[in-house]
C-alpha positions as CSV (number, residue, x, y, z in Angstrom):
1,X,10.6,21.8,-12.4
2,X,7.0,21.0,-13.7
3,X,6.6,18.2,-15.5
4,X,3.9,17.7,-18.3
5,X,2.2,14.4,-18.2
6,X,2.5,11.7,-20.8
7,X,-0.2,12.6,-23.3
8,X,0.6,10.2,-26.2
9,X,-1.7,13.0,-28.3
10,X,-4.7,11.8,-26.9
11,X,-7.0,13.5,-25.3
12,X,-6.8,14.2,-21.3
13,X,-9.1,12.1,-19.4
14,X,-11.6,14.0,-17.1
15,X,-9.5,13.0,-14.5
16,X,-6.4,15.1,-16.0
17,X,-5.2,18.2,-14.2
18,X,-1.8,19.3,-14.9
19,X,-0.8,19.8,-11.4
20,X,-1.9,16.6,-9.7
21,X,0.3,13.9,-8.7
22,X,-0.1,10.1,-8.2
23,X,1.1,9.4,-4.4
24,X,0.7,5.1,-3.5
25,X,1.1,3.6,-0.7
26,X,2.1,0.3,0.8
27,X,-0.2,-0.5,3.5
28,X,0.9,-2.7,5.8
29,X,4.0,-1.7,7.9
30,X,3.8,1.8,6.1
31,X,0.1,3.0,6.6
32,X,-1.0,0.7,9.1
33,X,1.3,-0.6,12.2
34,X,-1.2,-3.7,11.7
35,X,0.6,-6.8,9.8
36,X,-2.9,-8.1,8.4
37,X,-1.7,-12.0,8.0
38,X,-0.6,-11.9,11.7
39,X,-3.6,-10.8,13.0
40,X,-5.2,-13.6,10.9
41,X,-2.8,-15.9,12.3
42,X,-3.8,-15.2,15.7
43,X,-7.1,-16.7,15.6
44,X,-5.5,-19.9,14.2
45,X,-2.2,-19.9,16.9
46,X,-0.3,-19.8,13.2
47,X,0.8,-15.8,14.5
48,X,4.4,-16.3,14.9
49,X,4.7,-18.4,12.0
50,X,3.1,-15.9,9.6
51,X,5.4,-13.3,11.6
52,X,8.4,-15.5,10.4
53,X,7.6,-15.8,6.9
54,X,6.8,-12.2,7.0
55,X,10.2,-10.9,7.7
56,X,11.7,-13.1,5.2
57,X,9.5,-11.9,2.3
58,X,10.1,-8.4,4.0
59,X,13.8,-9.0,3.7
60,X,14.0,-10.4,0.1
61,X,14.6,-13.6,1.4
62,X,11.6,-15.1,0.0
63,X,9.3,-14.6,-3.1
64,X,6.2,-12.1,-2.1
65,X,4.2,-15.1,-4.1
66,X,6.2,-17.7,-2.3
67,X,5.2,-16.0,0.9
68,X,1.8,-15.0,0.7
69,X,0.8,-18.7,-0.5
70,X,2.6,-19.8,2.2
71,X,0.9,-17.5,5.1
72,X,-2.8,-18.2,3.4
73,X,-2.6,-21.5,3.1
74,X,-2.2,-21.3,7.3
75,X,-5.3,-20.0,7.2
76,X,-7.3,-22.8,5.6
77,X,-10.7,-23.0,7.5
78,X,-10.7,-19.9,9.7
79,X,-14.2,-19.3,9.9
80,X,-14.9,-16.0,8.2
81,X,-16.7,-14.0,11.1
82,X,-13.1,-15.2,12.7
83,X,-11.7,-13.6,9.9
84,X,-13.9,-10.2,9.7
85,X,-13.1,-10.0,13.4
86,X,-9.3,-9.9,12.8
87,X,-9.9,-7.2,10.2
88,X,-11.6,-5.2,12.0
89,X,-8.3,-4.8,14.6
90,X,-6.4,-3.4,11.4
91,X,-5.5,0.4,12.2
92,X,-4.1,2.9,10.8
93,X,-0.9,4.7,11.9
94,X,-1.1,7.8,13.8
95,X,-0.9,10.5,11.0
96,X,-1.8,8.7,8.5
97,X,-5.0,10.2,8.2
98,X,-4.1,13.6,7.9
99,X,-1.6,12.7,5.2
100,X,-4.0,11.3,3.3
101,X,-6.7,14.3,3.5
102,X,-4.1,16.9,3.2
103,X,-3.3,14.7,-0.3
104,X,-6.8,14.9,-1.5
105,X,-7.4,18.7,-0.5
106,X,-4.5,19.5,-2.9
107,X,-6.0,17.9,-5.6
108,X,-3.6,14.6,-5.9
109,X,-4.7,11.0,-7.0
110,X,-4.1,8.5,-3.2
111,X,-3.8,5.2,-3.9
112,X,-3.2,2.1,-1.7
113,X,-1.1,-0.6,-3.7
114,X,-1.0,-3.1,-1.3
115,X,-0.1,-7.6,-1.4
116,X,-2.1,-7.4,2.4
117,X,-6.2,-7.7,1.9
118,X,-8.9,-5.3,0.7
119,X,-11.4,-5.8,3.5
120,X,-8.7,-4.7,6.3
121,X,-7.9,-1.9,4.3
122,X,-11.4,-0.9,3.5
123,X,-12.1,-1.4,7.1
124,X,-9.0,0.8,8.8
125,X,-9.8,3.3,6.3
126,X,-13.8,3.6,7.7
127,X,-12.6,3.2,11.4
128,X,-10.4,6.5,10.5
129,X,-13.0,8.1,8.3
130,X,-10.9,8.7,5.5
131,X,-10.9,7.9,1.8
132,X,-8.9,7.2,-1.0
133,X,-9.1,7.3,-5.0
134,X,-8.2,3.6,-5.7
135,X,-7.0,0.5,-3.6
136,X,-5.5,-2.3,-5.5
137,X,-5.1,-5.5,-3.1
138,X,-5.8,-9.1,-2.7
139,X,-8.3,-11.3,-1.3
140,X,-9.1,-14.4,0.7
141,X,-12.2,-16.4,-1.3
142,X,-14.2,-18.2,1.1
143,X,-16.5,-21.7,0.8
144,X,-19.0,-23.0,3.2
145,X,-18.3,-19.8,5.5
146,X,-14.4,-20.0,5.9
147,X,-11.6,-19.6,4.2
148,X,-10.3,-21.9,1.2
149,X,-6.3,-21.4,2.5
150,X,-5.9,-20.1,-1.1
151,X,-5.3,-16.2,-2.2
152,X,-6.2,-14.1,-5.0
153,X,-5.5,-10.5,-6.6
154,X,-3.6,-8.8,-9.0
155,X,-0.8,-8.3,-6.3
156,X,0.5,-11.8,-5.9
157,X,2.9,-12.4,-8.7
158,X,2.0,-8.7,-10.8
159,X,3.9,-6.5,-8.9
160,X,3.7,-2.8,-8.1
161,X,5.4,-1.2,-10.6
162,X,2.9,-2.4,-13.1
163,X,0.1,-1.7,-10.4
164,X,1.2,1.9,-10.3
165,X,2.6,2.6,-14.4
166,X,-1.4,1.0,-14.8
167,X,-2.8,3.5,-12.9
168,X,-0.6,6.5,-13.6
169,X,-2.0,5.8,-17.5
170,X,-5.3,5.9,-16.1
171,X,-5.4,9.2,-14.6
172,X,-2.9,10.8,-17.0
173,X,-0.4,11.3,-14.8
174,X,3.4,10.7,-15.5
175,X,5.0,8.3,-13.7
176,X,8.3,11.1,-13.0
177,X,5.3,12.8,-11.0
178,X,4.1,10.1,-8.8
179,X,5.2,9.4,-5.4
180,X,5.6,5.9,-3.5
181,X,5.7,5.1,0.3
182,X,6.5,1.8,0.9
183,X,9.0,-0.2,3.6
184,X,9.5,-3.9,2.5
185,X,11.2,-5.6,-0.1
186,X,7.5,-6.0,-1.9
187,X,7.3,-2.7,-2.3
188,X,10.8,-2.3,-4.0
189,X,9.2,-2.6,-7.7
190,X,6.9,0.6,-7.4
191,X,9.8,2.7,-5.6
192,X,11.9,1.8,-8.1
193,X,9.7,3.2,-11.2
194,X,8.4,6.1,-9.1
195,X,9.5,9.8,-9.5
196,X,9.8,10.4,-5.7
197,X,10.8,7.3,-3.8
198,X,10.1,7.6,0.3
199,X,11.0,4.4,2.5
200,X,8.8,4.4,6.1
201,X,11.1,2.8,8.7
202,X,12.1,1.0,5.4
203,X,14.0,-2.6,5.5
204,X,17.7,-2.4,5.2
205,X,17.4,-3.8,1.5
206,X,14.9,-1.3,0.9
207,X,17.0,1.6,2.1
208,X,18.9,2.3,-1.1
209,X,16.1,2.8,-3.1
210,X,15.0,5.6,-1.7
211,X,15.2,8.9,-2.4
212,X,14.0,9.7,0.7
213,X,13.6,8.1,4.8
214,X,11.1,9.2,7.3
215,X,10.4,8.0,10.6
216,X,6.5,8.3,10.6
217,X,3.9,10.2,9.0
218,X,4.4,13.5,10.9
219,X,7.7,13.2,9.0
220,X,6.1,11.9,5.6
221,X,4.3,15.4,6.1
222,X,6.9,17.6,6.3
223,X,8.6,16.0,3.5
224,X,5.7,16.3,1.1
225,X,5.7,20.0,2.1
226,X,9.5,20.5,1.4
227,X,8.6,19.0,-2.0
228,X,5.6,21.6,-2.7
229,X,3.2,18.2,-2.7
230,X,0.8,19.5,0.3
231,X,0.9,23.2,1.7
232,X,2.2,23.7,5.2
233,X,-0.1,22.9,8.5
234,X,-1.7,25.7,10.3
């Protein structure tokens, strides 16, 4: 059935169109194959311990805050053309593209709600020259040209499902038509709030809070069309 967004008698925003849906997306792991503190960690030889305290996080065997402080603080005095350099290894996932322009052809609101850092995502997204409407991250400040080992953003303790209820006010959309893709334990929060709930190669403790699995974003397609989100391919 269609579903009338939450009005609350105001006004629609200019954004407002009856049809549209919110779609968010984790990013690393579910848009990108690229784990952005590992590729970090590599320029420091701190790469299999940020790969460790990754999984664990992933897992829900570790606080995402407790986890990111943890990985950043690894980081502490990686010069920051070190740090550009890693970024600019961050990729997108085969697909992933065309999901997101077949999203924004049909009208739909693409966000990227992601714990993983803007520049990487600002620069996978330019590498594949594609766009999206909003990208709420996290950053790595920087003194005297490197980085301070600290981390900052809205997604260290907020979490996603305030990240995307925020946003779904914003562009008057309801939050029984918006769509999460997600795969770790960090992204549990938004896929639990969401209408549609899709897990992408998602964690075992993740699993059960989908509505839906796909294996990659050819899938993720196919789905989206099944659900009347995005018309068939040609």
């Amino acid at each position: 059935p269609i579903l009338t967004p939450r009005m609350d008698g105001l006004k629609p925003s200019p954004h407002y169109r009856p049809d549209m849906r919110l779609v968010a997306f984790d990013f690393d792991g579910t848009l990108s194959e690229s784990e952005m503190t590992v590729l970090l960690g590599e320029r420091t030889g701190v790469a299999d311990r940020m790969a460790e305290i990754t999984e664990r996080a992933m897992n829900d065997e570790l606080s995402y805050a407790e986890s990111l402080r943890e990985r950043a603080s690894l980081l502490e005095g990686l010069s920051e053309s070190s740090a550009d350099a890693a970024f600019d290894e961050v990729r997108l996932r085969p697909g992933a593209a065309d999901v997101i322009e077949r999203l924004r052809a049909a009208g739909h609101h693409v966000a990227i709600l992601t714990g993983g850092f803007e520049r990487g995502v600002e620069r996978a997204l330019e590498r594949a020259g594609v766009a999206v409407d909003t990208i709420v991250a996290n950053r790595l400040p920087v003194e005297n040209g490197r980085l301070t080992g600290s981390v900052e953003g809205p997604l260290i303790v907020g979490t996603k499902d305030d990240a995307l209820e925020s946003l779904a006010a914003d562009v008057d959309v309801s939050l029984a038509r918006s769509i999460a893709v997600g795969d770790g334990a960090h992204a549990l929060p938004m896929l639990a709030v969401a209408g549609l709930s899709i897990g992408h190669l998602p964690q075992d403790a993740v699993r059960p809070a989908c509505d839906a699995v796909v294996a990659s974003m050819s899938e993720l397609g196919t789905l989206l069309e099944s659900h009347n989100v995005v018309r068939e391919a040609e």
